[in-house]
C-alpha positions as CSV (number, residue, x, y, z in Angstrom):
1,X,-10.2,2.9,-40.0
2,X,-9.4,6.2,-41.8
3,X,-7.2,9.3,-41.7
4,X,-9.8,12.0,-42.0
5,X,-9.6,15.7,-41.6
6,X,-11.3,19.0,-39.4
7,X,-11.3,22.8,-40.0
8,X,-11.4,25.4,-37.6
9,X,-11.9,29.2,-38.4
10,X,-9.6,31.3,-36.7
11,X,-10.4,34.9,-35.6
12,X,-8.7,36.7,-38.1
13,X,-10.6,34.4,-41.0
14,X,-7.6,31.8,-42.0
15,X,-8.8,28.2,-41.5
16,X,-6.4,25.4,-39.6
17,X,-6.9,22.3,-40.5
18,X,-6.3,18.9,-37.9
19,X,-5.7,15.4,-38.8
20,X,-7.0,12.8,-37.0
21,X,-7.3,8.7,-37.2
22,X,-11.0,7.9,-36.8
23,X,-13.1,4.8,-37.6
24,X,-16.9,4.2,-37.9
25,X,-19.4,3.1,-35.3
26,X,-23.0,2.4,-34.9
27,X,-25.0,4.7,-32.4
28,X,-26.5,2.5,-29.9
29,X,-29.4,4.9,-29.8
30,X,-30.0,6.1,-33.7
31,X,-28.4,3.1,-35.7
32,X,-26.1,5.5,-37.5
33,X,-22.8,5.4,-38.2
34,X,-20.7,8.3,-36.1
35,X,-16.6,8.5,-36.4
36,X,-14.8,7.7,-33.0
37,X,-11.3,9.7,-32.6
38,X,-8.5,7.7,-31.8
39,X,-5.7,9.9,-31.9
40,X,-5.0,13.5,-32.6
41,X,-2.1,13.8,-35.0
42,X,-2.3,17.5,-34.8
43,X,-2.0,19.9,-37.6
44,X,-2.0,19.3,-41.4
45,X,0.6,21.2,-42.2
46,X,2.8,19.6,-40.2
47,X,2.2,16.1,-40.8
48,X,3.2,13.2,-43.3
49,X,-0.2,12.7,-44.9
50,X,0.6,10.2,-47.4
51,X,2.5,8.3,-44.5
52,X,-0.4,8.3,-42.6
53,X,-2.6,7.0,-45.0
54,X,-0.5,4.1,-45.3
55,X,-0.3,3.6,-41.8
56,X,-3.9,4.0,-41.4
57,X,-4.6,1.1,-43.9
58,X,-1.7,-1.1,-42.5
59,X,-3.5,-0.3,-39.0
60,X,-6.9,-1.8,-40.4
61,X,-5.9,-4.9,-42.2
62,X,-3.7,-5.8,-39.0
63,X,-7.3,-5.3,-36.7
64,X,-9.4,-6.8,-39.5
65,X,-11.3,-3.9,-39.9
66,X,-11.4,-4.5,-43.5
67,X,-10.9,-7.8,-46.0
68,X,-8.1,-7.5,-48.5
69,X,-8.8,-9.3,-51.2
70,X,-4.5,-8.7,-52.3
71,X,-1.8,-7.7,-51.4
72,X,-1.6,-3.8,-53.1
73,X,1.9,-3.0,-54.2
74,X,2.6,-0.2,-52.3
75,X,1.4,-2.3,-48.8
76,X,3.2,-2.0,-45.4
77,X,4.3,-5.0,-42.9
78,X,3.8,-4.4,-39.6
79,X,6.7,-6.0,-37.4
80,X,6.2,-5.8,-33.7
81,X,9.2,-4.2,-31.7
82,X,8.1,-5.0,-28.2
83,X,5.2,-5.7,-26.1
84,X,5.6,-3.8,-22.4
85,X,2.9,-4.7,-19.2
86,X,0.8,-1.1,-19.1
87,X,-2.2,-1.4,-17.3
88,X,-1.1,-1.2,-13.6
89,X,1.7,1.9,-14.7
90,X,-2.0,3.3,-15.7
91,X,-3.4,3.2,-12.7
92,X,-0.2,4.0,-10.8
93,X,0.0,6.8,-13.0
94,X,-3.8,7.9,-12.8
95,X,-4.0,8.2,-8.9
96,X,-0.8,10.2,-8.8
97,X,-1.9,13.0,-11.2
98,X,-5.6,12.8,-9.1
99,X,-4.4,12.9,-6.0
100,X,-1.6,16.1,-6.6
101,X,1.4,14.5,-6.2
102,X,2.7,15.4,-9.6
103,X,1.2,18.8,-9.1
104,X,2.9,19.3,-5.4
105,X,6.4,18.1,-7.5
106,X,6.1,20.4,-10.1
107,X,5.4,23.2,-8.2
108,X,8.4,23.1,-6.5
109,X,10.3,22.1,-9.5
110,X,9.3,25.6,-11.2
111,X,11.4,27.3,-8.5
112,X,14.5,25.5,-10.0
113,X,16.7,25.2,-13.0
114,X,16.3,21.4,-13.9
115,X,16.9,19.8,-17.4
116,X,16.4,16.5,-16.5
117,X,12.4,15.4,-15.6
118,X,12.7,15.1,-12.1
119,X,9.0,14.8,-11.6
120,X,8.9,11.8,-14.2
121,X,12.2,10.2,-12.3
122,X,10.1,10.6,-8.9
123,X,7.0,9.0,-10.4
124,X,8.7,6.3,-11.9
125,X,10.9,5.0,-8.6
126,X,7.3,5.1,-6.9
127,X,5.5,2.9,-9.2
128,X,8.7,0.6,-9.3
129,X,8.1,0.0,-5.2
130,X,4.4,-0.7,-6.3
131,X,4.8,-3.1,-9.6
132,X,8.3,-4.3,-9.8
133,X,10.5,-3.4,-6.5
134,X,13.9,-3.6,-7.5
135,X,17.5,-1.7,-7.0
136,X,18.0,2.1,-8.6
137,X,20.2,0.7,-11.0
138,X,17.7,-2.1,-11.5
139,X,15.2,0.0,-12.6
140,X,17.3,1.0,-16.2
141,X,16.2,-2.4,-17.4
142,X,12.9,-2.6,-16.1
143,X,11.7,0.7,-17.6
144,X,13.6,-0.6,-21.3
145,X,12.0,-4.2,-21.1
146,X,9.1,-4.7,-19.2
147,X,7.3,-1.3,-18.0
148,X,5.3,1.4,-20.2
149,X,5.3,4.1,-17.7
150,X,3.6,7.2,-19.0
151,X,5.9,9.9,-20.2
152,X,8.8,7.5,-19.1
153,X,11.0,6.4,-22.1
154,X,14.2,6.0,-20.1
155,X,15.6,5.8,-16.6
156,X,18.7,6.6,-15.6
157,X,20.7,6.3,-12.4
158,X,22.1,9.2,-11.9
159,X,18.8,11.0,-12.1
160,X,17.0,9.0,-9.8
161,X,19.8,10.4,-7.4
162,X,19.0,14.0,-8.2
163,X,15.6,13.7,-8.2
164,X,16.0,11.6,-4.5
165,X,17.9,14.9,-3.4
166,X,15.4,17.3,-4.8
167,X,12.4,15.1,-3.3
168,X,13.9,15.2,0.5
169,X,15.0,19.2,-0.1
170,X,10.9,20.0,-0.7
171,X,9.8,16.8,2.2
172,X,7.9,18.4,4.7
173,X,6.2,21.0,1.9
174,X,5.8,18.4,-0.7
175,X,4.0,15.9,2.3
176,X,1.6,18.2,3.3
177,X,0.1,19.8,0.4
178,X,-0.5,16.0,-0.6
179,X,-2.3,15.6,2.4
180,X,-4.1,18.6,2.0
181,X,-5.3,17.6,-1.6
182,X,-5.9,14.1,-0.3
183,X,-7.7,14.9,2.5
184,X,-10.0,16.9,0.5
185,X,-10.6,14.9,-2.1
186,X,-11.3,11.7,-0.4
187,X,-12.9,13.8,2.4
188,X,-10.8,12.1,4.8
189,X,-11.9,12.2,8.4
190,X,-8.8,13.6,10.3
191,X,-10.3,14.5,13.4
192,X,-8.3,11.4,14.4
193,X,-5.1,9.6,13.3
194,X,-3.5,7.0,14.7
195,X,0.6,6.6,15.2
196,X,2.9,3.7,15.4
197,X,6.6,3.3,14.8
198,X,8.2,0.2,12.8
199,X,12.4,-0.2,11.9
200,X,14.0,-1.3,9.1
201,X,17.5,-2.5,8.7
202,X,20.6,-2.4,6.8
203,X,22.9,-4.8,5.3
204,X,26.1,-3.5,5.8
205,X,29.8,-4.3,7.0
206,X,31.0,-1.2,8.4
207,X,30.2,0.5,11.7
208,X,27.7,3.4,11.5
209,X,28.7,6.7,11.9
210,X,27.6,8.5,15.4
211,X,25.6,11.2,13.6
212,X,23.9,8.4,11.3
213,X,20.4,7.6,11.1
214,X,21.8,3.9,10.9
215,X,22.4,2.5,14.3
216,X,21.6,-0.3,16.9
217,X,18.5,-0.6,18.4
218,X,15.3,-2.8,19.4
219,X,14.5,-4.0,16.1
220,X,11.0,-5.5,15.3
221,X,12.4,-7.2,12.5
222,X,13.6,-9.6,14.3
223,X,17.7,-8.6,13.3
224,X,19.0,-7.2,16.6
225,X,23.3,-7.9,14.5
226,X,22.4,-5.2,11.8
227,X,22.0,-0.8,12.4
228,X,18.4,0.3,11.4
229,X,16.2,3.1,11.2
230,X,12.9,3.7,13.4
231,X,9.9,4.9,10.9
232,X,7.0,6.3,11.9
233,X,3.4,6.6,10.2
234,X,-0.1,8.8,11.0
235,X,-2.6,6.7,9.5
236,X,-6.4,7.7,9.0
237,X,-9.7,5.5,9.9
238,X,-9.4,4.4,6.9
239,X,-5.9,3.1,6.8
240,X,-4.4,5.9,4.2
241,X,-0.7,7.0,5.6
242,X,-0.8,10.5,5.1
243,X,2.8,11.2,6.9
244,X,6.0,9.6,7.8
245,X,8.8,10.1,9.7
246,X,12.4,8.8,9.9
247,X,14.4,8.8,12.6
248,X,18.1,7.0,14.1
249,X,17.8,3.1,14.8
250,X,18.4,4.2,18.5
251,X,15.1,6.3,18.7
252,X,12.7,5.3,21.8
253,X,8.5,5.1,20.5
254,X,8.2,7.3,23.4
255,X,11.1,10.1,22.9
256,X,9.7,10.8,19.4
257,X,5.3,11.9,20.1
258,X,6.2,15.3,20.9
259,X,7.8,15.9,17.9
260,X,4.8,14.2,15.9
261,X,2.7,16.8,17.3
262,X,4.6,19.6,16.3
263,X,5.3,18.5,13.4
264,X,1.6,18.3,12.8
265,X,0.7,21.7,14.2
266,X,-1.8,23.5,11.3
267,X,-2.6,20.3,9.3
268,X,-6.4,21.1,9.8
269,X,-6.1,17.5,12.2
270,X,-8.4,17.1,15.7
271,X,-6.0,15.0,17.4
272,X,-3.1,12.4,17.3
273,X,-3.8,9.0,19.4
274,X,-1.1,6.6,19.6
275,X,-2.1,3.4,18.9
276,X,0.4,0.5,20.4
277,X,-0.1,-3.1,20.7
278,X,0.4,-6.0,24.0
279,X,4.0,-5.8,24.0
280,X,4.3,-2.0,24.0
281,X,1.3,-1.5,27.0
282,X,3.2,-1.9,30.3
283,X,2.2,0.6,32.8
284,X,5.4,2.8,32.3
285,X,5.3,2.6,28.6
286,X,1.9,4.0,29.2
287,X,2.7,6.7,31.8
288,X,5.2,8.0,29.4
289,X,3.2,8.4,26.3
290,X,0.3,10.6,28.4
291,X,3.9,12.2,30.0
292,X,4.4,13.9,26.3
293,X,1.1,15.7,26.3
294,X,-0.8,12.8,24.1
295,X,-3.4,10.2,24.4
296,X,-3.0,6.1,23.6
297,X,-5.3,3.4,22.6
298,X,-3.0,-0.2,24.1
299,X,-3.8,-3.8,23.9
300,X,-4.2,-5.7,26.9
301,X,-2.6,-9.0,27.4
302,X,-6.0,-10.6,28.6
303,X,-4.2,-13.4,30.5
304,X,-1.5,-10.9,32.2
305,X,-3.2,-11.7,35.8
306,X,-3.7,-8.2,36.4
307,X,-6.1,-7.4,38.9
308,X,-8.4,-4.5,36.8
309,X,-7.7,-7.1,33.6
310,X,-9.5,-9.9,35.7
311,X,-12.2,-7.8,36.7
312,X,-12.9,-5.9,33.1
313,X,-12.7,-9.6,32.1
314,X,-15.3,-10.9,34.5
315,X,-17.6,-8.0,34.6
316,X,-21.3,-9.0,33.3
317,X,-23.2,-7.0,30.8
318,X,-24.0,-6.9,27.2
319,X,-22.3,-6.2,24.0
320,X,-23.6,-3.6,21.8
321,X,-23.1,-4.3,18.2
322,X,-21.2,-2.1,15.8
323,X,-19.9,-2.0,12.5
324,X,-17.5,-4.7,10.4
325,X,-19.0,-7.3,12.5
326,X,-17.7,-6.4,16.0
327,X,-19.1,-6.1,19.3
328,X,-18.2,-4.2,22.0
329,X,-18.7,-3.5,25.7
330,X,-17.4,-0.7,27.6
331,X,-16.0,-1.3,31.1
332,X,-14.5,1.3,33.9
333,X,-12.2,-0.2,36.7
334,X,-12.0,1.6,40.4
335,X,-11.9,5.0,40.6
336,X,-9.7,8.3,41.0
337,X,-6.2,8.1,40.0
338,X,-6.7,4.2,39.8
339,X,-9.8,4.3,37.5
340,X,-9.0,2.4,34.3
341,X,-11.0,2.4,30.9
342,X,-11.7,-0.3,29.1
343,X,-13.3,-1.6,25.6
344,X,-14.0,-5.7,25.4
345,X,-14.1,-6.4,22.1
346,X,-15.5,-9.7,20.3
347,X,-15.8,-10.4,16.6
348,X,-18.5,-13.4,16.2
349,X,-16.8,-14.3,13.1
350,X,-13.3,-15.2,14.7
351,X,-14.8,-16.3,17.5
352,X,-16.0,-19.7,15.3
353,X,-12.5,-19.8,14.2
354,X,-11.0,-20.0,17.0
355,X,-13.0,-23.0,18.2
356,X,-12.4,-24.3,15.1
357,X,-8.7,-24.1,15.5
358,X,-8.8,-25.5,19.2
359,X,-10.9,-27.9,18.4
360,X,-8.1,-29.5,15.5
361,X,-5.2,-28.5,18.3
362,X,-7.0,-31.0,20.6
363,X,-7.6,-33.9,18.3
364,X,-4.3,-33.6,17.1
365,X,-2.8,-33.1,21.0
366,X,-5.2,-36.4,22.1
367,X,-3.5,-38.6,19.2
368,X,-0.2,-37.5,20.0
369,X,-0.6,-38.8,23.8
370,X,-2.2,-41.5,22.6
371,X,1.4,-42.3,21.2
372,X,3.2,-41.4,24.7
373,X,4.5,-44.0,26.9
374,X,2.7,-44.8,30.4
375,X,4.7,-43.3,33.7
376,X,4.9,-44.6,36.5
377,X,6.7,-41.3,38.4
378,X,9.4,-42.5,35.4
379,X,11.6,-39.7,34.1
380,X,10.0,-38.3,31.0
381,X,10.7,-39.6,27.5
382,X,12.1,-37.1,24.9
383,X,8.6,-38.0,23.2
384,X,6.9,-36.3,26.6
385,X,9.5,-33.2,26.5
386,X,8.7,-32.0,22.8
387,X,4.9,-32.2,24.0
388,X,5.4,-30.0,27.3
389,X,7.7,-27.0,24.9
390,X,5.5,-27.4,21.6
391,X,4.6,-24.0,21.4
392,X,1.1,-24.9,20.6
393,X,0.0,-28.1,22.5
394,X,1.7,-27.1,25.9
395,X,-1.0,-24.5,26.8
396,X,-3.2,-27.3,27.3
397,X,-1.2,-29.8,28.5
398,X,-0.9,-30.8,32.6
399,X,1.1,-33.3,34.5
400,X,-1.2,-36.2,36.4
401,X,0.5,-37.4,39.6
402,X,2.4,-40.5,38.3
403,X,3.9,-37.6,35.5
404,X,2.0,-38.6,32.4
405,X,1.0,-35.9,30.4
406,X,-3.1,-34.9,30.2
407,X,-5.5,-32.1,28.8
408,X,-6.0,-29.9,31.3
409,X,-9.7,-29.3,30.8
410,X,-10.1,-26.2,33.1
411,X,-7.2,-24.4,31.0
412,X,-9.5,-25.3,27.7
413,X,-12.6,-23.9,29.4
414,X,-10.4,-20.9,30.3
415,X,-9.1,-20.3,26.9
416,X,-13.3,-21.0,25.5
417,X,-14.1,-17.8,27.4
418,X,-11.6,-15.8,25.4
419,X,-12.3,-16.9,21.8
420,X,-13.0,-13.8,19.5
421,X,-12.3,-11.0,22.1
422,X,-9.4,-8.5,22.7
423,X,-9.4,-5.9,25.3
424,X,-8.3,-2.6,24.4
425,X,-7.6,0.1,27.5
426,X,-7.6,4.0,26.6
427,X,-6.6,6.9,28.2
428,X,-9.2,9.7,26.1
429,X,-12.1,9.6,27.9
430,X,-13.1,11.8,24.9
431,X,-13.6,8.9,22.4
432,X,-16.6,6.8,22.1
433,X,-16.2,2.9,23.1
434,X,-16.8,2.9,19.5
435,X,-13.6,4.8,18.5
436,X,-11.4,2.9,20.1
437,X,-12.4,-0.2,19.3
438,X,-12.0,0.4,15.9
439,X,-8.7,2.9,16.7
440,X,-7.1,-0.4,17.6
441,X,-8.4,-2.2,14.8
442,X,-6.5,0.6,12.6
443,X,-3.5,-0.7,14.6
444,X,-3.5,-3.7,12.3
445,X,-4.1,-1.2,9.1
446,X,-1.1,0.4,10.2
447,X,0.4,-2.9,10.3
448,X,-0.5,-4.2,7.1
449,X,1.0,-0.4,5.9
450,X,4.3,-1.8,7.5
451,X,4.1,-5.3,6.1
452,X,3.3,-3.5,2.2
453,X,5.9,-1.2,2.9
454,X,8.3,-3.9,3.7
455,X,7.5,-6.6,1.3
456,X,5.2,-5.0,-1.5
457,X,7.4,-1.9,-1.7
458,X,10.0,-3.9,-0.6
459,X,11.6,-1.6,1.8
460,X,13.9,-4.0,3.5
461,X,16.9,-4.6,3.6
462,X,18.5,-0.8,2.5
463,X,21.5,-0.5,1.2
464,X,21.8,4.0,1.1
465,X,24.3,5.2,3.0
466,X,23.7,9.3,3.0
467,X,20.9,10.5,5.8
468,X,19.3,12.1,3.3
469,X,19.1,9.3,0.5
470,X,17.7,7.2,3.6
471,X,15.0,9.7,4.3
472,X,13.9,9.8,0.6
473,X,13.8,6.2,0.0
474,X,11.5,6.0,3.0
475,X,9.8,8.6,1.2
476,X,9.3,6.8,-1.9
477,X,7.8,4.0,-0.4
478,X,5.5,6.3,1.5
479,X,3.8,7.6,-1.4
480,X,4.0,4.2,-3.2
481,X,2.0,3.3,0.0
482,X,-0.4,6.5,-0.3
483,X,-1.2,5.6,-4.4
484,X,-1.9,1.5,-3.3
485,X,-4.1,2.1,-0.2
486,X,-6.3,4.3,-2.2
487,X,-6.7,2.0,-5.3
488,X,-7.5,-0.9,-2.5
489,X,-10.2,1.2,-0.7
490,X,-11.7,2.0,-3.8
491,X,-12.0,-1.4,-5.7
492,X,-12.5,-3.0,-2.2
493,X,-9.5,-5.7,-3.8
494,X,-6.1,-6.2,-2.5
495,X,-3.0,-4.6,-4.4
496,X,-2.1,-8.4,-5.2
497,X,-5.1,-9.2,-7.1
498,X,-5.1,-5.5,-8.8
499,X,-1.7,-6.0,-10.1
500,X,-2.3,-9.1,-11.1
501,X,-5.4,-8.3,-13.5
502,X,-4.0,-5.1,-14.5
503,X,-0.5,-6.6,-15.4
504,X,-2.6,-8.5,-18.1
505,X,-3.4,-5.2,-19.9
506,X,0.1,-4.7,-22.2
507,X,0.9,-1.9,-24.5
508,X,2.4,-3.6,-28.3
509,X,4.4,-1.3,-30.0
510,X,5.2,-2.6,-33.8
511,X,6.4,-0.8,-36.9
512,X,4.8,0.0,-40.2
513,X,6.8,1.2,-42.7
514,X,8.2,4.4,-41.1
515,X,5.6,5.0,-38.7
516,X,5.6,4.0,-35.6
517,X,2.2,2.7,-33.3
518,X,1.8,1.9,-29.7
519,X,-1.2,0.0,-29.2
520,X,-3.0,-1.0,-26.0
521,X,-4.5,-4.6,-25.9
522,X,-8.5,-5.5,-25.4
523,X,-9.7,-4.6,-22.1
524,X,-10.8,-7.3,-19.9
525,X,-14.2,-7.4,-18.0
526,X,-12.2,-8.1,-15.0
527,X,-10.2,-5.0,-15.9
528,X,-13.3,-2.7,-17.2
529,X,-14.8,-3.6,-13.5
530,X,-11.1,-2.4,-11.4
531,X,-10.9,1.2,-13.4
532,X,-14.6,1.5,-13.0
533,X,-14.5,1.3,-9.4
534,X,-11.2,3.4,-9.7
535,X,-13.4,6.1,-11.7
536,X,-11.0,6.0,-14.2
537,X,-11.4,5.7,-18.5
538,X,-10.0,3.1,-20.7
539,X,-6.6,4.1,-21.3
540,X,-7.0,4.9,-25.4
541,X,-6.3,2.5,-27.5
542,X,-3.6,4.3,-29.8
543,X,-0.9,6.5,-28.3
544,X,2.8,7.6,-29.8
545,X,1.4,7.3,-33.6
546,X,4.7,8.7,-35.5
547,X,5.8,8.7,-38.8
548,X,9.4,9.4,-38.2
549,X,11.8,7.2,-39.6
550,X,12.9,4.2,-36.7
């Protein structure tokens, strides 16, 4: 490894020289040595040179590049000053530059009068909801200790605050040009997006305000005692949020699809389904979603005893096979006003699994009656009551005449006819059977967005009082949730298992003499293969050489 030097005529005839740190390596192709660059100091004239020769040499006898037979007088000790996990800040880093984020921030930015780096404050509480989730004022330690966040040497609290204001001032621009840049460069297909609504709750003592986001409601996280917010994402096919909303805790699913489709008037979109699940498809739920000018995709509880469920159900005919191992049969149920669509769909695959799992349920069920004492129209035993409310066994459970407890064979054969299938009922008669079975499949995407935003992001529970810090710290998490399902669709691996292989990758800082080096540790095959798929270069192996005194 070597300091070496470049010339460049100017124009006007003067010549500029640039220093860089090279070393030597064989051409695969020719077998000659050619120098690799590893980091641009800049220009000779304004550079240490004899410091960073010495640095240079200290630099190869600490990677081996060359033996030293002693110690010359003049050498320089490395010391190590910390060692900071990089490789996942990379990526984080990577995808928010590609996909315009940084570019939508700044450009807003330029129209203000900030000192501090509001962009970089913005970037680095999104990649703390995707590495490291923790608390604002949290995050001062984390970005000191244990994060190398690209062009983030410091956090501090206060401007995370200002940067939270700035971020929900520019929301609704600052959301759709990200789309728009998204959209294009993924080629997203937004001829349809699918809707659904989640809450999220707040641990606090005192009672909410009456014009606060924060208040009671019907909360799907299970914690009717505490005030929430209702949130709201349009997901793609494939599973990318590419807006979010944020209303009051109090805020009916159905009160708020009007305003999603204003709000998504001119966003080059075909059309906005809502997608809902079995305990959201009665028939009023239902009349009041098509009431608001929109279109839904529903579950149907397939053992609801509905009459047009019973016959979809029992309707013969084949299933046509489609993609991500599905099958699907399209049914239509009376006519006129009462005609009802339907999409029965099986998955072969979870079909086995389910007869798998009854087939344990049983063995297990037949071993525990095997324990139960014999009636004799006796009163049952506490033994026979935790049988008849176990919320597994008691589906398949009857009572003989004498009251002992039996399988009830008929109920098995019922529950055999359903294994692997949903059915799914629509109201666009526009969309292929195709479409909607795999709309509602999106249904669990934007249910595993939910779950990452409330336990990989960390969402839950919030502790911002203001409206407007609320609305931002949604919106962190929404873009934290934009940069993750984009690096999972790629590498076809789960944000888990990327973090975890990336975390490996650390960037060493360590001191010689007094310069200053941040180096980047091997890259792993495992790693090579997730920034391959990302279509992303090895980060470089040098970065922050200084010579400035520490």
């Amino acid at each position: 490894m070597y300091i070496r030097r470049i010339s460049r005529k100017n124009k006007n005839g003067s010549v500029t020289s640039y220093v860089q740190l090279a070393h030597n390596e064989r051409n695969p192709k020719t077998g000659n040595p050619q120098a690799k660059v590893l980091y641009h100091f800049g220009r000779e004239d304004e550079v240490d040179m004899d410091g960073l020769k010495r640095l240079a040499a200290s630099i190869s006898r600490f990677l081996g590049d060359e033996p030293v037979a002693s110690e010359p007088k003049d050498s320089v000790q490395l010391s190590l000053l910390d060692s900071k996990t990089f490789g996942t800040a990379y990526i984080v880093d990577s995808l928010w530059h590609e996909l315009g984020v940084g570019q939508a921030i700044s450009k807003r930015l330029a129209q203000r009068k900030y000192e501090a780096p509001i962009e970089r404050a913005i970037f680095a509480m999104v990649a703390n909801r995707a590495l490291d989730p923790s608390s604002k004022l949290g995050m001062e330690d984390w970005v000191k200790r244990d994060i190398a966040l690209p062009g983030v040497e410091n956090f501090e609290v206060h401007q995370g605050y200002r940067a939270m204001d700035f971020l929900i001032e520019s929301d609704v621009d600052i959301q759709r040009e990200v789309f728009e840049t998204v959209a294009d460069l993924l080629n997203l297909e937004v001829d349809l997006l699918f809707f659904d609504t989640t809450s999220s709750y707040f641990e606090m003592d005192d009672e909410p305000e009456e014009d606060s986001l924060k208040q009671p409601g019907y909360s799907k996280d299970h914690r009717p005692d505490l005030p929430q917010v209702v949130i709201g994402f349009a997901v793609t096919r494939d599973g990318i949020p590419v807006r979010c909303w944020v209303w009051p805790g109090n805020t009916s699913d159905m009160t708020v699809i009007p305003e999603v489709k204003k709000d998504l008037i001119g966003w080059r979109l075909g059309r906005v389904v809502t997608v809902v699940d079995r305990g959201f498809s009665s028939e009023d739920n239902l009349r009041e979603l098509q009431k608001a000018g929109g279109h839904y995709i529903a579950g149907e509880k397939m053992t609801s005893g509905k009459q047009t469920v019973e016959d979809a159900m029992s309707r013969p005919g084949r299933f046509k096979t489609i993609r991500d191992n599905l099958e699907i049969k399209e049914i239509v149920v009376g006519d006129g006003e009462a005609r009802v669509r339907y999409v029965l769909v099986r998955n072969p695959d979870e079909a086995r699994r389910d007869a798998f799992r009854r087939e344990a349920h049983l063995k297990a069920l037949e071993a525990e009656l095997a324990r139960l004492k014999e009636l004799d129209n006796d009163a049952h035993t506490k033994a026979h009551c935790r049988l008849q409310s176990h919320p597994t066994f008691k589906r398949y459970l009857k009572s003989d005449k004498r009251g002992n407890l039996t399988v009830d064979h008929q109920a098995v054969k019922a529950m055999e006819r359903l294994d692997g299938k949903y059915l799914i009922r629509t109201s666009d008669d526009t969309l292929s059977a195709e479409d909607v079975a795999l709309g509602y499949k999106q249904l669990w995407q934007v249910e595993a967005a939910f779950r990452s935003l409330k336990q990989t992001m960390e969402l839950r529970p919030m502790y911002h009082r203001k409206n407007e810090r609320i609305r931002a710290h949604v919106l962190l998490c929404w873009l934290s949730l934009l940069l993750v399902r984009v690096a999972e669709n790629r590498t076809s691996h789960t944000w888990r298992e990327i973090r975890s292989v990336m975390n490996e990758m650390h960037l060493v800082t360590y001191k010689a003499g007094s310069g200053r080096v941040r180096q980047r540790t091997e890259v792993t095959p495992e790693q090579a293969q997730i920034l391959k798929a990302l279509g992303y270069e090895h980060p470089p192996l040098f970065s922050d050489i200084s010579t400035d005194t520490l």
